[in-house]
C-alpha positions as CSV (number, residue, x, y, z in Angstrom):
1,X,11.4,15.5,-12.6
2,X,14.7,15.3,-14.5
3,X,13.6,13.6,-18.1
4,X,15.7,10.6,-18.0
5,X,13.8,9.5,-14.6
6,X,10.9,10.7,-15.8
7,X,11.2,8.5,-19.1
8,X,12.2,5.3,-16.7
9,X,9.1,6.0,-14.8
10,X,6.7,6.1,-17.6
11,X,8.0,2.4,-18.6
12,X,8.1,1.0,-15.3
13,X,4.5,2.6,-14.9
14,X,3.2,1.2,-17.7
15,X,4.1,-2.3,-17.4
16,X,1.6,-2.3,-13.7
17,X,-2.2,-2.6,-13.5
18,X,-2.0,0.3,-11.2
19,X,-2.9,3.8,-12.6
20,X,-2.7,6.8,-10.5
21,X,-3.4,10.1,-12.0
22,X,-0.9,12.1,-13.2
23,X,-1.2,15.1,-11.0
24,X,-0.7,12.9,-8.1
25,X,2.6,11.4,-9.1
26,X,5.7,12.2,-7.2
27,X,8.5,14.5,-8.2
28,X,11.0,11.3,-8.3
29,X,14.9,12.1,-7.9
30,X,16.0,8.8,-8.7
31,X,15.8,5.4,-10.6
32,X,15.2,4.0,-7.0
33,X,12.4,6.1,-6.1
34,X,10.6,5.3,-8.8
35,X,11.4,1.1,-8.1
36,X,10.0,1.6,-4.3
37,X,7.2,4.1,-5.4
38,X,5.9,1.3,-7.4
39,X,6.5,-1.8,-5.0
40,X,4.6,0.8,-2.3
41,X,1.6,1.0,-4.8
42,X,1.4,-2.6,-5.6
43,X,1.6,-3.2,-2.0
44,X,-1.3,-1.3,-1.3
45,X,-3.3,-2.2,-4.4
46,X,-2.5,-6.2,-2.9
47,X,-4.1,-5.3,0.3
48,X,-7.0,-3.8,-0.2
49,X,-8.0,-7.0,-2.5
């Protein structure tokens, strides 16, 4: 993961009650696929309430 995305992801990250383990975090390429990453989680976090 280039740092600069990988610096954006840890801040977005944080800022969600959703923790996945590190390991199991994408290799992100992008701003974007960090943003619809996170919506995914949430999504699924939503639905299994």
């Amino acid at each position: 993961m280039i740092k600069e995305i990988e610096k954006y992801f840890i801040k977005q990250y944080m800022k969600q009650d959703v923790r996945v383990l590190p390991g199991h975090w994408p290799d992100f390429k992008s701003k974007q696929e960090v943003d619809e990453w996170i919506q995914l989680i949430n999504r699924v976090m939503k639905a299994m309430k």
